[in-house]
ChimeraX commands (.cxc) that place a marker at each C-alpha (Angstrom):
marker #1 position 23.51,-10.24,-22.92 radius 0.5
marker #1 position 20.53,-8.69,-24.60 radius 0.5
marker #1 position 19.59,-12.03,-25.85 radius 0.5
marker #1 position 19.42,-13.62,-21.86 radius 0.5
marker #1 position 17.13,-10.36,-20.83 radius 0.5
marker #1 position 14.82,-10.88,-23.41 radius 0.5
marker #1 position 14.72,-15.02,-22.25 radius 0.5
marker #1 position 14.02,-13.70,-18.62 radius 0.5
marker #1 position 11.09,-11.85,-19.67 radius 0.5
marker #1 position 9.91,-14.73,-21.57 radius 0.5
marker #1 position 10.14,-17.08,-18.81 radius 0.5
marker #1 position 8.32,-14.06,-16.14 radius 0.5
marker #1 position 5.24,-13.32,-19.14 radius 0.5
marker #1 position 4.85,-17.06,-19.48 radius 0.5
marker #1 position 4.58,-17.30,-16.01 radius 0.5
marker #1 position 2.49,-14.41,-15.51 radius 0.5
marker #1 position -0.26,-15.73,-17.92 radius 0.5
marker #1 position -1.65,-18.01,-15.13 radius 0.5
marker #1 position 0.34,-16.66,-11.54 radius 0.5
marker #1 position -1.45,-19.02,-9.72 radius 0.5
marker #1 position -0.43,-22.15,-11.29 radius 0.5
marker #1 position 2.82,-23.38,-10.73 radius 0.5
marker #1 position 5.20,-23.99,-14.13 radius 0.5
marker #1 position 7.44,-26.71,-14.33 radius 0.5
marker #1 position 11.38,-25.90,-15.95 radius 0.5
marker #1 position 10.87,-28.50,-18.04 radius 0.5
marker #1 position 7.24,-27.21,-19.57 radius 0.5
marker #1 position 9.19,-23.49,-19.65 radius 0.5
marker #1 position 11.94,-24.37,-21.50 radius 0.5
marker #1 position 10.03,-26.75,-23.99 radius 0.5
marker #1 position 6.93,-24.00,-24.27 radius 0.5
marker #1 position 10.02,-21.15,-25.13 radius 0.5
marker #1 position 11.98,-23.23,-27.15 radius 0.5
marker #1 position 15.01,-23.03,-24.55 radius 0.5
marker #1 position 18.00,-25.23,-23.98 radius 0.5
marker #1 position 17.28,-26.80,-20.88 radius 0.5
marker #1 position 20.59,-25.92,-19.00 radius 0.5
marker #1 position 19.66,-21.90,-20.01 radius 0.5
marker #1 position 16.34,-21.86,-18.91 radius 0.5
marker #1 position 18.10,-23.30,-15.73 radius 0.5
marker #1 position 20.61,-21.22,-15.10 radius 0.5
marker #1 position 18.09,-18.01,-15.96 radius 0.5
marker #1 position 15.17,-19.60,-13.18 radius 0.5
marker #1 position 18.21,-19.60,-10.75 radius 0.5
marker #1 position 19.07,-15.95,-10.71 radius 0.5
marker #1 position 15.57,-14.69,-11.37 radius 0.5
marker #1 position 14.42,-16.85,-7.89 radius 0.5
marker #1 position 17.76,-15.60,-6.33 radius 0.5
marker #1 position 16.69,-11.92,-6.99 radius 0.5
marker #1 position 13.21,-12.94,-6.34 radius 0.5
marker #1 position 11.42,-11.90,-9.30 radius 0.5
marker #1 position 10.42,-15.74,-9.21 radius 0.5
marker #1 position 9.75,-17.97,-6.02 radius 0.5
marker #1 position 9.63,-22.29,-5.86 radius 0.5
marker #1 position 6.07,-23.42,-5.04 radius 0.5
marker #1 position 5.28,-24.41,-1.55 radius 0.5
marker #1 position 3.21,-27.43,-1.91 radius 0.5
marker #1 position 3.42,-28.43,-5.61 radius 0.5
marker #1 position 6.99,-28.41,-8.01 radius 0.5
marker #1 position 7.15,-25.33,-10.18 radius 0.5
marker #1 position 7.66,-21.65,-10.18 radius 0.5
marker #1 position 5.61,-18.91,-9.49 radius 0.5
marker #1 position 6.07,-14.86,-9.76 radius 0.5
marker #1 position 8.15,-13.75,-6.60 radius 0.5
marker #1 position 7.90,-11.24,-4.29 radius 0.5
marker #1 position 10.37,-8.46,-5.65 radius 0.5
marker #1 position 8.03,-8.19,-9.04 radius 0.5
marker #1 position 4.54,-8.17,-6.99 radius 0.5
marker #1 position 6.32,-5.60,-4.98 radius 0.5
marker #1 position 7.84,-3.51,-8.33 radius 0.5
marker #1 position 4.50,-3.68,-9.24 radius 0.5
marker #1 position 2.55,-2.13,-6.46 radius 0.5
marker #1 position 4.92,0.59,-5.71 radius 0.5
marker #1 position 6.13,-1.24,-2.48 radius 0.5
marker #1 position 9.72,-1.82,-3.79 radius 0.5
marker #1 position 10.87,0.81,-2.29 radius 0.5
marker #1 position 9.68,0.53,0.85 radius 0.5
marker #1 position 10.95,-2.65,2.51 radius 0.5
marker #1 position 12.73,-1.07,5.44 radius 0.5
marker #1 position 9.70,0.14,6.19 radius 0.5
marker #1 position 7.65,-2.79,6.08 radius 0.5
marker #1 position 10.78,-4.94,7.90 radius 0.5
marker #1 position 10.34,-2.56,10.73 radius 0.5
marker #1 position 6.63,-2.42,10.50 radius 0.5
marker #1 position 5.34,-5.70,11.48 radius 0.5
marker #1 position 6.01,-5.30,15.09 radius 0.5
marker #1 position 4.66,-1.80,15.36 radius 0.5
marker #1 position 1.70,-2.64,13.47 radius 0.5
marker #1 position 1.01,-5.86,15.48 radius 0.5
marker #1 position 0.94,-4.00,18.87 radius 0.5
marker #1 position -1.18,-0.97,17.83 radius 0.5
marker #1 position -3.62,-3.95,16.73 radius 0.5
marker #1 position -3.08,-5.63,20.45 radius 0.5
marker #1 position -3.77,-2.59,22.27 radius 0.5
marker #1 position -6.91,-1.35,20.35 radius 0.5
marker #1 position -8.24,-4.52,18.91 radius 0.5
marker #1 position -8.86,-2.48,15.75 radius 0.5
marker #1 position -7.07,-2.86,12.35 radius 0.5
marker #1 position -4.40,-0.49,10.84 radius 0.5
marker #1 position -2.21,-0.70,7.66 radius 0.5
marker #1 position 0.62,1.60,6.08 radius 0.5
marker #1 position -0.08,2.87,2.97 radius 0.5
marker #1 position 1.14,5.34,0.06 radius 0.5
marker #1 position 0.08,7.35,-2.68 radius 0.5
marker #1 position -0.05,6.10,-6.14 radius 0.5
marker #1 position -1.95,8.05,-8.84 radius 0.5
marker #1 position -5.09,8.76,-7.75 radius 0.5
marker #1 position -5.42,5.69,-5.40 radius 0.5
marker #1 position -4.31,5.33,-1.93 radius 0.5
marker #1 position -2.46,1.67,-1.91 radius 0.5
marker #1 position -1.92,-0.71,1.11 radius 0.5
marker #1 position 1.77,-1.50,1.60 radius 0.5
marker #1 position 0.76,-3.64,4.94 radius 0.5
marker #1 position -2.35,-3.85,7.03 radius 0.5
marker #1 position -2.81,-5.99,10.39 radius 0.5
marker #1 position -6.56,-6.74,11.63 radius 0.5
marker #1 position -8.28,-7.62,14.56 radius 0.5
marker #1 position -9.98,-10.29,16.31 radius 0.5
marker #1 position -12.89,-8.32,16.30 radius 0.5
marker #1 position -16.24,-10.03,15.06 radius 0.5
marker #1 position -17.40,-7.07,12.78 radius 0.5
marker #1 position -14.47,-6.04,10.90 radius 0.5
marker #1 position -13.56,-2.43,8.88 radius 0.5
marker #1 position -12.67,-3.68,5.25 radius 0.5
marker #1 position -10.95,-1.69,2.86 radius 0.5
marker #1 position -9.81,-2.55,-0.28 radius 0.5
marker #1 position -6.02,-2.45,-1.74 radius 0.5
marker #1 position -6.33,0.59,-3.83 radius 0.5
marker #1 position -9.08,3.10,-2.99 radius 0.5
marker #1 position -9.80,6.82,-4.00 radius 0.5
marker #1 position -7.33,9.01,-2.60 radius 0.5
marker #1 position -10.05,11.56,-1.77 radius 0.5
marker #1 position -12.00,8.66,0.11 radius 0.5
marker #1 position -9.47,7.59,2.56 radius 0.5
marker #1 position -7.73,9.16,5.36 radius 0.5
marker #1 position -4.62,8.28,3.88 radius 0.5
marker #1 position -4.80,9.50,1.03 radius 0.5
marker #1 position -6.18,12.84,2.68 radius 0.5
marker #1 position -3.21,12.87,4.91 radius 0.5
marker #1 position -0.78,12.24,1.95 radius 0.5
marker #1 position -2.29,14.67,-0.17 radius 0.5
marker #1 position -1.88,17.37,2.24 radius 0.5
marker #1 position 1.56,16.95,2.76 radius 0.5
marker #1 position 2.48,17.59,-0.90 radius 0.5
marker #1 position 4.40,20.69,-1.80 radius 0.5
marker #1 position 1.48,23.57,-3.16 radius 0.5
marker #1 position 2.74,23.10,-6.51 radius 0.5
marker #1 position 2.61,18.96,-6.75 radius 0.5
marker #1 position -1.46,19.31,-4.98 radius 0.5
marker #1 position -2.26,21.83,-7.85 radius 0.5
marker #1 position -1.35,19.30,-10.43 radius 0.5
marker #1 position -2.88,16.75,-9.05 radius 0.5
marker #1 position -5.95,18.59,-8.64 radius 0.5
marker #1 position -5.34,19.53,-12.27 radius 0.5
marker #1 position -5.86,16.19,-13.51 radius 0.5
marker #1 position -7.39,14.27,-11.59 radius 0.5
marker #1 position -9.95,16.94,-10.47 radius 0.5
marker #1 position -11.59,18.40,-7.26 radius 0.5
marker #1 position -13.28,15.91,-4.95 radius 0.5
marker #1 position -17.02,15.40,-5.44 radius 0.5
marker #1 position -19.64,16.21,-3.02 radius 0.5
marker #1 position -20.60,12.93,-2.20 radius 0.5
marker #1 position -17.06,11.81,-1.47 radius 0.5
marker #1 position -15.92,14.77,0.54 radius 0.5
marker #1 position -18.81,17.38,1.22 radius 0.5
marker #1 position -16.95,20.13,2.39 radius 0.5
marker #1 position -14.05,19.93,-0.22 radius 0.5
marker #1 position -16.30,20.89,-3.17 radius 0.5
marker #1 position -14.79,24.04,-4.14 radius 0.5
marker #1 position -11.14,24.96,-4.85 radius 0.5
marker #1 position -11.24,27.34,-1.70 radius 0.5
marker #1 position -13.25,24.59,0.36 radius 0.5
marker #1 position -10.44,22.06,-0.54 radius 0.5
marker #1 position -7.24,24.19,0.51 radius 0.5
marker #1 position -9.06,25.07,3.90 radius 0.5
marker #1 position -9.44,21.37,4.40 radius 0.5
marker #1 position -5.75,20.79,2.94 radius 0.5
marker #1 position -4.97,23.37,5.59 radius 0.5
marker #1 position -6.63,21.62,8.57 radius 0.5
marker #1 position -5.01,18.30,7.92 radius 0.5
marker #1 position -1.72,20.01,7.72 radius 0.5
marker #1 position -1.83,22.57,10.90 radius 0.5
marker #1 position -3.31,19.33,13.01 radius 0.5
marker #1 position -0.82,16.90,11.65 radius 0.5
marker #1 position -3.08,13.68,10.69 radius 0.5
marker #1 position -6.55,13.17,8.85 radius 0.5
marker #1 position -9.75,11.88,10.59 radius 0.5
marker #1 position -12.53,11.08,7.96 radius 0.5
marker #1 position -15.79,8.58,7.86 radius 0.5
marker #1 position -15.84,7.45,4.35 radius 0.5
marker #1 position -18.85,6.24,2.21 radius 0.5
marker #1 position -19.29,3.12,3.69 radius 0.5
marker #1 position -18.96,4.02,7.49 radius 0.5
marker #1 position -15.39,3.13,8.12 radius 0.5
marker #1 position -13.55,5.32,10.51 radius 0.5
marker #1 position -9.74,5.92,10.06 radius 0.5
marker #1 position -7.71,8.20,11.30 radius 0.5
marker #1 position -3.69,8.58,9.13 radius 0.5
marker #1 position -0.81,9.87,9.81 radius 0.5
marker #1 position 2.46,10.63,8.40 radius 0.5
marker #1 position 5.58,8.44,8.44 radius 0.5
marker #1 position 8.68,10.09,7.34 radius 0.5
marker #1 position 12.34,9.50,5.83 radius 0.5
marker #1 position 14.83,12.00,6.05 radius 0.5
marker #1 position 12.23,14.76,6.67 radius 0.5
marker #1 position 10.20,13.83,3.76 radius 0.5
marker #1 position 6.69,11.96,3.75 radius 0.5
marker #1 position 6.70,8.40,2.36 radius 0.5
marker #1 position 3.42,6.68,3.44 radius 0.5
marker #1 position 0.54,6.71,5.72 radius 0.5
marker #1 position -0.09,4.96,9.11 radius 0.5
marker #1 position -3.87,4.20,9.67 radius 0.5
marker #1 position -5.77,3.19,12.30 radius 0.5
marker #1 position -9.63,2.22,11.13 radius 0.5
marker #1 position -12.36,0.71,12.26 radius 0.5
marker #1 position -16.51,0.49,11.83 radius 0.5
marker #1 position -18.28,4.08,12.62 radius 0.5
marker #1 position -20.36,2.59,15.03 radius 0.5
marker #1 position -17.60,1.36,17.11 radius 0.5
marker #1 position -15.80,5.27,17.26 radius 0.5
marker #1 position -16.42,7.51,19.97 radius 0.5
marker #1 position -14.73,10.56,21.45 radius 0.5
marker #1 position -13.24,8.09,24.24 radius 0.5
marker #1 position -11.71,5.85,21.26 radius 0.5
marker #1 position -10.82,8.94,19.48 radius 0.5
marker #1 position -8.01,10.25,22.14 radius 0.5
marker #1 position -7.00,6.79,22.24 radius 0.5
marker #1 position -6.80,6.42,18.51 radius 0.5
marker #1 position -4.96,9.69,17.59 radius 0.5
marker #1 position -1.87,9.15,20.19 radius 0.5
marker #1 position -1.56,5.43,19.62 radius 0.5
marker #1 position -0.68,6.65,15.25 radius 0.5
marker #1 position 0.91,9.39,16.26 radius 0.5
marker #1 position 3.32,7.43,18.55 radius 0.5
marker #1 position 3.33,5.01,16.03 radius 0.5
marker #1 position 4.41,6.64,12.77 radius 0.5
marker #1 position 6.82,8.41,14.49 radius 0.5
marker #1 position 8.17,4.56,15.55 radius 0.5
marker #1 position 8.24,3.85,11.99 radius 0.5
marker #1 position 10.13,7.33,10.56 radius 0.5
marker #1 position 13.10,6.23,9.53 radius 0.5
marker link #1:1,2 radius 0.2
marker link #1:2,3 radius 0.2
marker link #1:3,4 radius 0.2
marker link #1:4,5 radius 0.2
marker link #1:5,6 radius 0.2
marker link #1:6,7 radius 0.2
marker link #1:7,8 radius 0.2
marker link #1:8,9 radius 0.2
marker link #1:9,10 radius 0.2
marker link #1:10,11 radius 0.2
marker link #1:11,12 radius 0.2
marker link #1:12,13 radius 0.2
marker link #1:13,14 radius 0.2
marker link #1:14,15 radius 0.2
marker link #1:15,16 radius 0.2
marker link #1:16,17 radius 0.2
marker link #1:17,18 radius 0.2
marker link #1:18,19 radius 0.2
marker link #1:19,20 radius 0.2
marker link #1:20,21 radius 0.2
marker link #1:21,22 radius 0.2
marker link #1:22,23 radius 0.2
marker link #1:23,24 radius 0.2
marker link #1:24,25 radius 0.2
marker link #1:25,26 radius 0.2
marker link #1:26,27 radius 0.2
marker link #1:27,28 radius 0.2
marker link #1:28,29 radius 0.2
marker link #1:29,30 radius 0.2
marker link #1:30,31 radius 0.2
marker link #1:31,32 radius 0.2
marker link #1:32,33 radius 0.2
marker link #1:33,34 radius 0.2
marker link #1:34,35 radius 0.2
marker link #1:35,36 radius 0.2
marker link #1:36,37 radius 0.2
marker link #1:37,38 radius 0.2
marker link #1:38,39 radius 0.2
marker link #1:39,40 radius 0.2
marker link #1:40,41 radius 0.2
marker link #1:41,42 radius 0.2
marker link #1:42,43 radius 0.2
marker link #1:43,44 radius 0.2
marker link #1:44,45 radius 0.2
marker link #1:45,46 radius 0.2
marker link #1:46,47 radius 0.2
marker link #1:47,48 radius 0.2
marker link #1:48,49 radius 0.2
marker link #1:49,50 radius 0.2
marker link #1:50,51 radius 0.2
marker link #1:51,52 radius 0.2
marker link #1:52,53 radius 0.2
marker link #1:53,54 radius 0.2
marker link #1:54,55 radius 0.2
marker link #1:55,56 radius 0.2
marker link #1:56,57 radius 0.2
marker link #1:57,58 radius 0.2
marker link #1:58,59 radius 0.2
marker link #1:59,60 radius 0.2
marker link #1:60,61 radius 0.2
marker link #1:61,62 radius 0.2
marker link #1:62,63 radius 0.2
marker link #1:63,64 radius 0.2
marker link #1:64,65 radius 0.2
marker link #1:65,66 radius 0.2
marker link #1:66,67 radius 0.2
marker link #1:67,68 radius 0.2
marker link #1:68,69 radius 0.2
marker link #1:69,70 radius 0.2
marker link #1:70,71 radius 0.2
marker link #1:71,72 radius 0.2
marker link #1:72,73 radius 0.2
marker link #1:73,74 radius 0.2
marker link #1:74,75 radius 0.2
marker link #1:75,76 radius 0.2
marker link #1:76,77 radius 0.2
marker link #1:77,78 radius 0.2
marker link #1:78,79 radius 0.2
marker link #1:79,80 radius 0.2
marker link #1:80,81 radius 0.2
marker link #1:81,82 radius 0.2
marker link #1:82,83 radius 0.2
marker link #1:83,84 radius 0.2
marker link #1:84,85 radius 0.2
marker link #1:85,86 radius 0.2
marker link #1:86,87 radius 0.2
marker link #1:87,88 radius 0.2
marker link #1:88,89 radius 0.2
marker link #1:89,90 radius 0.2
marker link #1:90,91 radius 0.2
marker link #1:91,92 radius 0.2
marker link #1:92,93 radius 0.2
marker link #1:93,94 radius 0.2
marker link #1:94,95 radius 0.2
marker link #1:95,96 radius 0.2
marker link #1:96,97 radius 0.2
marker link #1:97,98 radius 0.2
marker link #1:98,99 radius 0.2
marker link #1:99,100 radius 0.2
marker link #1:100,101 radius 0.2
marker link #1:101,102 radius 0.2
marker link #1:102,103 radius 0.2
marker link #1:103,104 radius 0.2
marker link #1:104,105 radius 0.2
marker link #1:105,106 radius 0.2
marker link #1:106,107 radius 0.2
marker link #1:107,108 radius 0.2
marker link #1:108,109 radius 0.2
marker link #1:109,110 radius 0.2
marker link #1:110,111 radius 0.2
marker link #1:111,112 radius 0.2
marker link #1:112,113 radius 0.2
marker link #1:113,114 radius 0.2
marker link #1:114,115 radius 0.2
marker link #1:115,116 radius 0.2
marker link #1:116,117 radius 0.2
marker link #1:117,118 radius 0.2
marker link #1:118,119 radius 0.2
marker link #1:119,120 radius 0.2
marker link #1:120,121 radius 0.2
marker link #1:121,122 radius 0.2
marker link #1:122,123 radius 0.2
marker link #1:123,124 radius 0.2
marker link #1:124,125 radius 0.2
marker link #1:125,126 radius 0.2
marker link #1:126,127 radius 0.2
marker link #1:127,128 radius 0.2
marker link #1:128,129 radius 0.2
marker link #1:129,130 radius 0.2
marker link #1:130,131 radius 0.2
marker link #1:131,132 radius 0.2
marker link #1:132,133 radius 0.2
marker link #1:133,134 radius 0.2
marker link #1:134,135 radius 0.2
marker link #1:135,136 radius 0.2
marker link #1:136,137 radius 0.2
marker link #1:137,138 radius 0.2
marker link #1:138,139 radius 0.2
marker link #1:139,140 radius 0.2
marker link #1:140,141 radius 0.2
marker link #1:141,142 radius 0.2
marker link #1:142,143 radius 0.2
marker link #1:143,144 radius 0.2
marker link #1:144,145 radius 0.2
marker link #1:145,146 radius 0.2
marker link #1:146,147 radius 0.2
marker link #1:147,148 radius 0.2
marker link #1:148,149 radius 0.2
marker link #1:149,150 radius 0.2
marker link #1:150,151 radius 0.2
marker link #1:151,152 radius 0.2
marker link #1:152,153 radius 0.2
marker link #1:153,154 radius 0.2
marker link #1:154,155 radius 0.2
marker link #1:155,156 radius 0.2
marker link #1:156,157 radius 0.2
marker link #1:157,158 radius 0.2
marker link #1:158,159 radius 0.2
marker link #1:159,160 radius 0.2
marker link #1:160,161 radius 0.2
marker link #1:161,162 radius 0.2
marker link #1:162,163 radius 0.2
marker link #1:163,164 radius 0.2
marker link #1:164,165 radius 0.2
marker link #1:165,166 radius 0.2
marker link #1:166,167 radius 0.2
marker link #1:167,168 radius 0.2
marker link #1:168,169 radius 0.2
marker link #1:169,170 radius 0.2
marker link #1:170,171 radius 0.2
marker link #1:171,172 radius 0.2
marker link #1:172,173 radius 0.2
marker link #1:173,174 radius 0.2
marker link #1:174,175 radius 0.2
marker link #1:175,176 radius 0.2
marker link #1:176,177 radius 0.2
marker link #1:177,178 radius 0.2
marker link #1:178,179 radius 0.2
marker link #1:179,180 radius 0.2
marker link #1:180,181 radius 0.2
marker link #1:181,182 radius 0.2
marker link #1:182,183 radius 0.2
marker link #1:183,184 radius 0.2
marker link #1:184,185 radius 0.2
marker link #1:185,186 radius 0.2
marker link #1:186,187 radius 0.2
marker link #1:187,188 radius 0.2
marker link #1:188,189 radius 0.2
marker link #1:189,190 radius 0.2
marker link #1:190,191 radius 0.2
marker link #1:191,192 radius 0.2
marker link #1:192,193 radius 0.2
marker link #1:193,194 radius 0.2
marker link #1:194,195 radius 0.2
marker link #1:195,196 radius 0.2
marker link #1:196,197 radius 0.2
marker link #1:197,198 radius 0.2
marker link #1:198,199 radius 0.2
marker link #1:199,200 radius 0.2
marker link #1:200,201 radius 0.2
marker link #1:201,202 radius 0.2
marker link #1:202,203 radius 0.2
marker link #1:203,204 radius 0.2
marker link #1:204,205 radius 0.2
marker link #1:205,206 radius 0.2
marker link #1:206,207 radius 0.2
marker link #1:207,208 radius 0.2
marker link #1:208,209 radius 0.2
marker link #1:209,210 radius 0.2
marker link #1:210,211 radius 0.2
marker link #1:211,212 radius 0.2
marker link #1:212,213 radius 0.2
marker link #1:213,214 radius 0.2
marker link #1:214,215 radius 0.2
marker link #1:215,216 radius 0.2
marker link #1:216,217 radius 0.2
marker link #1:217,218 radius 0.2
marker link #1:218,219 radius 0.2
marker link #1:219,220 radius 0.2
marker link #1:220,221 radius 0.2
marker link #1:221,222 radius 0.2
marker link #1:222,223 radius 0.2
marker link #1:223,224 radius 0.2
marker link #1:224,225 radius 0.2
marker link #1:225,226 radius 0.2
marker link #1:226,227 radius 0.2
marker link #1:227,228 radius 0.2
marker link #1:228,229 radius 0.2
marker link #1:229,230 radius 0.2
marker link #1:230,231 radius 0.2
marker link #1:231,232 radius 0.2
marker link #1:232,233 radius 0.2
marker link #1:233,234 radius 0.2
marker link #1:234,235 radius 0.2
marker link #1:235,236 radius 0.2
marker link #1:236,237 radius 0.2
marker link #1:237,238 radius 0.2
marker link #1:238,239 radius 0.2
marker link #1:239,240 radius 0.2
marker link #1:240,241 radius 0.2
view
């Protein structure tokens, strides 16, 4: 048994070398000195779990979706997303802005799933992003326990001034911890001018991820705002679970 787990992580790090070119069961087995009919049988269950997945357009194997998603964090999450992609892809219908669900990792803020817009300028963000930069990561900061935001703070430090001016200071930080909390999501213009506004989406009374709604700064206004702020509210309560 040990002997076959060790093969399957052969065959997913040979694979892994170059993800975006396809490897043929003959070239694995031959490259990992396998018998053909074990390097056969092992392909089978690893695309049946989904760690691996059969190329669309070309023969070969490539890394599945169940080890991208181990890998990101979003493993966990696939209810979530399965419910999601309606949700998400009316918000986007009705405001013609873009919006993604995301949750904390480290430091980072990371996109689960994001929808965008038609529109001709677009907000983009990037995957993984500084928590302190993001209204996401704002929102899902603030709903940690006292204890779990003191060690993050611990080590990963307070936010600098440039990134969040008015949470400079251990006592400036909690009152903005405190605002988020008491109104229940996170409005922020980051560095580059992108407007989002987050907020929470819960299972079983706990916080798992982020809905955000974001767009450029020169599109926001206080008429879009209103707008904004009950379309994620309605929303992340759609997608509490």
């Amino acid at each position: 048994m040990i002997q076959v787990i060790h093969r399957a992580i052969d065959i997913l790090e040979y694979i892994a070398v170059d993800p975006q070119q396809p490897k043929l069961m003959g070239n694995i087995a031959k490259d990992l000195n396998l018998n053909g009919a074990t390097c056969a049988n092992i392909i089978k269950n690893l695309v049946g779990r989904g760690y691996l997945t059969k190329a669309n357009k070309e023969k070969g194997y490539l890394l599945g979706q169940t080890l991208l998603d181990l890998s990101s964090g979003a493993f966990g999450y696939k209810q979530l997303i399965e419910i999601a992609e309606k949700e998400l892809d009316e918000v986007v219908g009705l405001l013609q802005e873009n919006c993604m669900i995301c949750i904390l990792k480290g430091n980072n803020r990371i996109i689960l799933m994001k929808k965008t817009s038609g529109q001709v300028v677009q907000a983009v963000t990037p995957h993984e992003k500084d928590a302190y930069d993001s209204s996401t990561g704002r929102l899902l900061l603030a709903l940690l326990s006292d204890k779990d935001l003191n060690l993050f703070v611990k080590q990963y430090g307070l936010p600098s001034k440039k990134i969040w001016p008015q949470a400079d200071t251990t006592a400036r930080f909690m009152e903005q911890i405190e605002v988020i909390r008491a109104q229940g999501f996170a409005l922020i213009e980051d560095m580059y001018q992108i407007t989002g506004i987050a907020t929470p989406i819960y299972k079983n009374g706990k916080a798992i991820a982020g809905f955000s709604i974001y767009m450029p700064s020169f599109r926001f206004n206080e008429e879009i705002k209103k707008k904004i702020i009950e379309a994620a509210i309605s929303t992340a309560k759609k997608l509490s679970i």
